[in-house]
N, C-alpha and C positions, 0 to 999 in steps of 0.2 A: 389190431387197431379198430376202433369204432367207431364210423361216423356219424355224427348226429343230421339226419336228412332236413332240420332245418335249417342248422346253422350253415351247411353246406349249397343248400338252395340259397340264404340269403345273400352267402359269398358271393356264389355266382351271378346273383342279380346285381348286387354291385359292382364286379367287374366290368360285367357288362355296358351296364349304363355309365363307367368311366372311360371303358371303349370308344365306346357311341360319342362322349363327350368332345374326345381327346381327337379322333377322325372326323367332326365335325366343322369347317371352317366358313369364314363371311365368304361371299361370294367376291366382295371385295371391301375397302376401306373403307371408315366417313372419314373426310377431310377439308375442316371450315371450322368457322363459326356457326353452330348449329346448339338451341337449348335442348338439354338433356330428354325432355318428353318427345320431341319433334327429332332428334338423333335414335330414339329407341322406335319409330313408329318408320323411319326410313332403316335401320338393321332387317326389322320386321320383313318392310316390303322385298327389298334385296335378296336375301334368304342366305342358305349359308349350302356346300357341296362339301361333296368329300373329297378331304384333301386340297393341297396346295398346286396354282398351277405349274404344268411339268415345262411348258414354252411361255418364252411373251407374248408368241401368238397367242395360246390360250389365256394368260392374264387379260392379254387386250380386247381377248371376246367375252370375255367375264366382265371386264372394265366397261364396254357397251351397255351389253343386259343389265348392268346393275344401275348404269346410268337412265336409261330407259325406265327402270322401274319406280327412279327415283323421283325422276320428272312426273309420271303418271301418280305417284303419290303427292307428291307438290304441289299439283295441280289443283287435286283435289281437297287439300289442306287450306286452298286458299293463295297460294303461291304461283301465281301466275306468271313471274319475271323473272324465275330463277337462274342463276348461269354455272353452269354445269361444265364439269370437264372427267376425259376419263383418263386416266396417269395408267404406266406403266414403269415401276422403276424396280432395279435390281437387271442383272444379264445370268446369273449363274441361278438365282434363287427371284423368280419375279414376282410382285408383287402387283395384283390388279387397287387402280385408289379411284374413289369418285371424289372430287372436288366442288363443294357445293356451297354454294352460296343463296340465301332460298329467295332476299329481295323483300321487298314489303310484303306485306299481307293485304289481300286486297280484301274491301269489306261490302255488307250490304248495303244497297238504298232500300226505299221503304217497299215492302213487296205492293204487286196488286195482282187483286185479280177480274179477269176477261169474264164476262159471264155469255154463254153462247144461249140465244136465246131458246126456250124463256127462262128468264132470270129468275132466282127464288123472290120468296118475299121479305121485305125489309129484315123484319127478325131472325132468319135466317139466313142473309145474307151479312149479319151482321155477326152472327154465331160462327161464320165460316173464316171472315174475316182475323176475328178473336183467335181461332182455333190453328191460324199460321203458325204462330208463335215466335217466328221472327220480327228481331226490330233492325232498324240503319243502325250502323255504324257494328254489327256483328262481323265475324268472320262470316268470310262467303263460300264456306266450307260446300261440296258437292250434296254431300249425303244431309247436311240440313235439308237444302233446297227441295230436294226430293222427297223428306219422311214429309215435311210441309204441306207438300202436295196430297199427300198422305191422308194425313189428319184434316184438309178441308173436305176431304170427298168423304170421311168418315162422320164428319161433323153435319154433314147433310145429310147424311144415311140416317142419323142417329134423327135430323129434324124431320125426318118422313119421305125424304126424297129417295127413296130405295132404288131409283134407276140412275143415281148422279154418278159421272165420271169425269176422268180428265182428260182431254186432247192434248198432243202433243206442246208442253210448256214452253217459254222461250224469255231465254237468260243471256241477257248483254254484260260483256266483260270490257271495261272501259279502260283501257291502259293508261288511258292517260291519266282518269281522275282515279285510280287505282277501285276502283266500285265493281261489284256484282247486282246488276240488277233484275232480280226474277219477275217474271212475269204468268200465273196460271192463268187455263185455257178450260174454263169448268162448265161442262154441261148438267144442269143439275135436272133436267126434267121439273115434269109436274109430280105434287105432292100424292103419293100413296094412300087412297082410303081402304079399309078392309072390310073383306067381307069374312062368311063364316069360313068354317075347314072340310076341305076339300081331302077325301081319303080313296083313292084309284084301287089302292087293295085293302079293305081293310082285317081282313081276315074272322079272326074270332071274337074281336074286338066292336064292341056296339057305337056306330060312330056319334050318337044323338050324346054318348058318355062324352067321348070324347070333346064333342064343339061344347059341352058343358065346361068346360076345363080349362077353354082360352080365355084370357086375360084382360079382351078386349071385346066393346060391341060392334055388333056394326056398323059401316060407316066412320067408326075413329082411323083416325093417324096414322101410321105406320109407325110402329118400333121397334126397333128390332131385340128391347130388350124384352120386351112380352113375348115375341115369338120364340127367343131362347125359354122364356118361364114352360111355355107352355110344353117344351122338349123337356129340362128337367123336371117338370110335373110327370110326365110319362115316362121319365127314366126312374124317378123313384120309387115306383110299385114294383120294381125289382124282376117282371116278368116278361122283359124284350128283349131279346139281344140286338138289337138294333132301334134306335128312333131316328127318324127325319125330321124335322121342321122347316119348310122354308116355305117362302113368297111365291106364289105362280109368276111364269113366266110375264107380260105384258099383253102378248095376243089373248089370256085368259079372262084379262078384264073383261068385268060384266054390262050390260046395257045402262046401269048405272051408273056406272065409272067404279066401279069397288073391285080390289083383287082379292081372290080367297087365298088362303094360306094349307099349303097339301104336305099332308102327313102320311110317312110312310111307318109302319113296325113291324119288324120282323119277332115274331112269336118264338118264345122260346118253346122247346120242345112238349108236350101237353102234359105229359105226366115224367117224372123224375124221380127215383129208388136211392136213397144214400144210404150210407151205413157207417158209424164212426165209433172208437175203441175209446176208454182211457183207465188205468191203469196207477196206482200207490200201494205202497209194500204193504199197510196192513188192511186198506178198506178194498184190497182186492181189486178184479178188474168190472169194466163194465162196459156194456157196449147198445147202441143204439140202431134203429133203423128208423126212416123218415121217408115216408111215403107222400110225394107234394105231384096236386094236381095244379095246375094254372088256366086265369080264365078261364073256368068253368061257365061262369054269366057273363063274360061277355064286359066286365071291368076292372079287367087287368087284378082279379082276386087270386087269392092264392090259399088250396084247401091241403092242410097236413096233419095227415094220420100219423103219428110216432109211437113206437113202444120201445120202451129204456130197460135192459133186465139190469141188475146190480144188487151185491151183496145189500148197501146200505139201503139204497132206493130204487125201485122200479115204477115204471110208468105206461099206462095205454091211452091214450086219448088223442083229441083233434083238434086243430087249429084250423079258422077262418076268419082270414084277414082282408079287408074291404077298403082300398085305398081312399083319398078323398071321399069320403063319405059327408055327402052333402054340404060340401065343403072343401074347397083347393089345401090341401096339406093335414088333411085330418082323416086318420084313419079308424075304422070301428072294428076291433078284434075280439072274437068271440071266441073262447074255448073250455073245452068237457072232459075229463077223465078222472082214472081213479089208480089212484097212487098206496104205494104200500112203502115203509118205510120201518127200518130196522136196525134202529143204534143203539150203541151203549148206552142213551139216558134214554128212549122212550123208543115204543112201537106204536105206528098208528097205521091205517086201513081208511081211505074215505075216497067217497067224490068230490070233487074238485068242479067249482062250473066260477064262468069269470065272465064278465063284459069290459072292456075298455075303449076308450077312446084318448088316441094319441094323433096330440096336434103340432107338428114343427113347425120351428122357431128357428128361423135362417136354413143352413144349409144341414148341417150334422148334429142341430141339438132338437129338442122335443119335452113336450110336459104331457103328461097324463089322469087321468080321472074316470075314475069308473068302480065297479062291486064286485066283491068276491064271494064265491059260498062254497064251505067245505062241512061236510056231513060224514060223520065216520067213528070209528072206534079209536079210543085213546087206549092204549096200556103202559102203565107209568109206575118208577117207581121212586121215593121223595124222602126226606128226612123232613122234620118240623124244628127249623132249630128255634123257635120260640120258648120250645119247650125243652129242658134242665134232667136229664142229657136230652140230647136230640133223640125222638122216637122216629123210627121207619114207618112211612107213607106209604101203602099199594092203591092207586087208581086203577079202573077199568071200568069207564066210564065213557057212553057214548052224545057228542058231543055235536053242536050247531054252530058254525061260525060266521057270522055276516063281516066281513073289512071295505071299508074304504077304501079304494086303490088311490093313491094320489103319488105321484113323484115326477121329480124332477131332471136332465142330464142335458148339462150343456158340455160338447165339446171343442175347444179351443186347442184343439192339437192338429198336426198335419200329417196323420195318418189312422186310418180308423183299426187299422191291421196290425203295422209296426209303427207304431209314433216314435219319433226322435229330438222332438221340438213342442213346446207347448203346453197344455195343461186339461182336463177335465173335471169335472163337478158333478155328481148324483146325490141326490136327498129324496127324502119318502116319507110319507107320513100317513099313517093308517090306523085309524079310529074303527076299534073291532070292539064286536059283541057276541058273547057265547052264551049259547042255551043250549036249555039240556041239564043232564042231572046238578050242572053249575050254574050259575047267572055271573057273569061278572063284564065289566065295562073297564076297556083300557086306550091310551092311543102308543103307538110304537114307533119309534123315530129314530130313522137314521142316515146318514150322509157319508158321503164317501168324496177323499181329491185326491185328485194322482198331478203330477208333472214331469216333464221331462226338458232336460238341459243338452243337450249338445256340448259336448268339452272339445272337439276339435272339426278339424273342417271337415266337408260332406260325410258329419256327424256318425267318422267313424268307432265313436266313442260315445254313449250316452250316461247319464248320471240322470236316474228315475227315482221319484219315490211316492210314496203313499201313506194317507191319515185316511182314518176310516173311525166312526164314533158311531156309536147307537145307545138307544134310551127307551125303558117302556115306564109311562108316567101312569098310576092310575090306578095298577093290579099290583096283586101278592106274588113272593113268588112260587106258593103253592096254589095259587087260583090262576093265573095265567097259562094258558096249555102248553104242556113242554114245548112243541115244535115250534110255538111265537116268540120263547123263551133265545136269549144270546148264546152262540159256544163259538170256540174259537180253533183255528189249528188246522192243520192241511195242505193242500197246496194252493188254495184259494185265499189264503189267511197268513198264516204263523207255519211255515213249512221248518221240517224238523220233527213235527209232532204229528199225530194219525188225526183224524177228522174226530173233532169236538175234545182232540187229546190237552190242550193249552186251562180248560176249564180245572178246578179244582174237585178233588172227587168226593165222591160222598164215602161214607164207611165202605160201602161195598162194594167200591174202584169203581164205582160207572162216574160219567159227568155230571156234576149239578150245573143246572140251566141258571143263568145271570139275567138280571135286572140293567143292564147296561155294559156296556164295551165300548174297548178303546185296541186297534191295531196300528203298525206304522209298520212301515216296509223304506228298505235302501237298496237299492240294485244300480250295479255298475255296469252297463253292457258293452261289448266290442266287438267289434267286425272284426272276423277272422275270413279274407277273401271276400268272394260273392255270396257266398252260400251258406256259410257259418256263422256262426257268433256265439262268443263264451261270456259268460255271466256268473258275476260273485255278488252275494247279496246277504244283507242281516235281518231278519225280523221281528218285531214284537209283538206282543197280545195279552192283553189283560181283560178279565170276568168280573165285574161286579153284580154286588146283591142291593146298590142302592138304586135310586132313578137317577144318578149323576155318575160318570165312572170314574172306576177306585184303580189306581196305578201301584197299588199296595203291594198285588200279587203279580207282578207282572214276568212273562217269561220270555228266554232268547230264543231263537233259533238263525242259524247260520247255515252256508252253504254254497255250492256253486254248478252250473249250468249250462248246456249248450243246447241251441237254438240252430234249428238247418229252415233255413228260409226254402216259402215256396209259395205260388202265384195268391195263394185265399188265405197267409196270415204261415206263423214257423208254428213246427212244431218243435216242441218244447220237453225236455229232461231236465231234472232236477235231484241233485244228492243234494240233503241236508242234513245236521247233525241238531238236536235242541243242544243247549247250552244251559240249558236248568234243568240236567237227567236228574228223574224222580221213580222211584220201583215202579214198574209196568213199561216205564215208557223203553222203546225201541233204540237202540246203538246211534242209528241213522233212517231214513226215510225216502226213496226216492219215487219221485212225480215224471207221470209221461205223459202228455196232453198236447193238443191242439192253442195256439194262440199264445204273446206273452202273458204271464202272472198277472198283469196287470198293465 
């Protein structure tokens, strides 16, 4: 006989839990006139034991406690006058009952409140007011009266008064006239002015950068929503593992009356060595090393040396990344190396040097603008199909490229790692110029959306997909340099097919390079436990030769997936099969990588 160790687990999970169900009982009855929401929030409080009681002694101590808890719920519902009894009936088999009758609902009068002196100013005392949120004739429910309380001392935090609290409040409960009537007891202090930021340790960190970066001048207000900016401004240069922001104490005020605001961070380690693998059946594997120093100068910069070996591509060069750069939320990223590349439709050899400037836009999106220059050898090989038949093209020709960097990425999703809810946007557009044994002038556009749906609750089911378009307006597609040129297919694209495999080939099986592209992706993910998650998914990809794309030639690729979650994003396997097998292409395809698809 042979068990299947799932179906067998899941037996016995549900036994279980009909166990659990079945020995679980009320501690004792509801019995009245009680509405169905206010009957389900007293079961609630009551709770429920194992098992039925074995004496009426015990029914009748069950019958108490749950009377007890019932009143203490009552109470605080608003139910000040309720009359309550605890039943014992049955002699062989006893049954604990609470008999409950809850009585009126008692409600609010108009709140107020005490101001212990000194008193805010009008505007803020009128802010605080507003901010109660109760009116007469509410329920005089506990837990209002208190979140109330709540929100006026917040509401004066928020007006500058950073030392405002509450003294003990005081609530008349009027039986007769059935009312709750609260009263707060608010010290709000004098108003908060700031001064600059105060840093006790600052470490490697230059603090003249830092007071550069609060939100605020001298002598302003107190808010506490700039004092949060000015944390997340320092959490997003990616180089602390710890920030502080907060208010000095009040003895720190200065002769002025100004308080500074002190900053603590903890430094992440100075230098850090990573190393990461990835890995498809036919472009082989490839692996990286990333050598990052931090704070080097002293604002929160961050310097990385990388070198990529790989079949198709390899890389040596440097990054240097400048957060705020002369400016709250804009960073200046400068980097140099020299790449070698080696595919089916072209080999190139260059330097690579780049400047950008990225400026955020809320909390996770961002636009960009800046220059590229790539200097290098092309070696290409082309058809003319202009020409009746098509002749064979050899380039080997070395080449000057100037691009535009501009693009775009907003993200509207709720997870930068694993999204399960939401949506994203990238677009780009870059206006290049080649010289060199070519001259030619083009712009290259492309955009990318992804979404993602949630199909059941704490979206242990997601339904994702992806459109992705590209366009180069301008060039030929024998003047345009292959690597600016479209291909399609991989595990970044059209999975099923080898990288640049979805393209149409030329007489002599390599890729020819497209004037335009069109992908789309569906992927259905699921939670298998904590750790897992299986994934089926279809995609397509099509290559055109026009500046619009052509859906003429379009291909399938199919397939399915498992994902092992882990703290910095899953790693990810993928078997896919194409579905438009064509001579060369491969059975199936499988992808190992860092991060979802998409």
């Amino acid at each position: 006989m042979t068990i299947r160790p799932a179906l067998f687990l899941t037996a016995l999970t549900t036994c279980s839990l009909l166990a659990q169900a079945a020995a679980a009982d009320p501690r004792a009855q509801i019995r009245g006139e009680v509405d169905t929401e206010l009957r389900r929030m007293l079961e609630r409080a009551i709770g429920e034991v194992d098992g039925p009681p074995e004496s009426r002694f015990e029914a009748r101590r069950r019958a108490r406690s749950a009377m007890s808890a019932a009143e203490a719920l009552l109470r605080s519902e608003a139910y000040y006058q309720p009359v309550l009894e605890d039943i014992v009936e049955g002699e062989e088999r006893p049954t604990a009952i609470v008999s409950v009758e809850p009585g009126r609902r008692f409600v609010l009068t108009p709140p107020t409140i005490s101001w212990i002196d000194p008193a805010p100013d009008a505007e803020a005392a009128e802010d605080a007011r507003a901010a109660i949120g109760l009116k007469a004739g509410d329920p005089g429910r506990a837990v209002d009266v208190i979140a109330a309380e709540g929100r006026i001392v917040a509401r004066l935090v928020r007006d500058g008064y950073a030392d405002a609290k509450a003294d003990p409040r005081r609530v008349v409960v009027d039986h007769a006239a059935f009312t709750v009537a609260p009263e707060y007891r608010i010290v709000s202090g004098r108003p908060v002015l700031l001064d600059g930021v105060l840093m006790p340790r600052p470490g490697r960190t230059n603090q003249a950068w830092v007071a550069a970066l609060a939100p605020w001048r001298e002598g302003d207000r107190y808010d506490p929503d700039k004092v949060g900016e000015l944390e997340r401004r320092l959490l997003d240069t990616g180089v602390y593992d710890g920030v502080g922001v907060a208010l000095a104490p009040p003895e720190q005020t200065t002769a002025e009356g100004l308080r500074p605001v002190i900053v603590t961070l903890q430094d992440r380690p100075r230098r850090v060595l990573e190393a990461g693998a990835t890995w498809a059946t036919k472009e082989g594997a490839g692996v990286d090393f990333i050598w990052t120093r931090y704070n080097r100068f002293g604002r929160a910069d961050t310097l990385a040396l990388e070198t990529r070996f790989a079949r198709l591509d390899s890389r040596i060069g440097a990054d240097l990344s400048l957060p705020h750069w002369r400016k709250p939320g804009r960073t200046l990223k400068l980097s140099a190396g020299v790449v070698k590349e080696d595919t089916d439709a072209y080999e190139r050899t260059a330097l690579v040097l780049a400047a950008e400037l990225q400026q955020r836009i809320g909390r996770t999106s961002y636009f960009n603008y800046g220059i590229g220059l790539d200097a290098g050898q092309y070696r290409e090989n082309r058809y003319d199909y202009a020409s009746v038949p098509p002749r064979a093209v050899s380039f080997d020709r070395d080449l000057a490229i100037v691009t535009g960097r501009t693009s775009a990425y907003i993200d509207n999703s709720n997870d930068p790692l694993n999204p399960t809810r939401g949506w994203r946007v990238t677009a780009s557009v870059q206006p290049t110029a080649v010289a060199g044994e070519d001259t030619v002038l083009f712009l290259r556009n492309e955009a990318q959306a992804t979404a993602y749906l949630p199909l059941q609750d704490q979206a242990r089911t997601v339904l994702a997909g992806r459109l992705r378009l590209g366009a180069i307006i301008g060039g030929g597609e024998l003047s345009v340099p292959s690597d600016r040129l479209f291909y399609s297919g991989g595990g970044g694209s059209v999975r099923g097919y080898s990288y640049q495999g979805v393209n149409p080939q030329l007489p002599d099986q390599t890729p020819r390079g497209g004037l335009s592209l069109f992908e789309t992706s569906l992927e259905v993910r699921h939670d298998i436990g904590q750790s897992f998650q299986a994934v089926a998914f279809v995609d397509a990809g099509a290559v055109g030769f026009q500046e619009t794309p052509n859906l003429s030639n379009m291909r399938y690729g199919a397939g399915v997936g498992v994902r092992y979650k882990l703290p910095f994003g899953p790693i990810r396997a993928d078997v896919a099969i194409p579905l438009d097998k064509r001579e060369g292409d491969s059975a199936f395809q499988v992808y190992i990588s860092i991060g979802q698809a998409f």
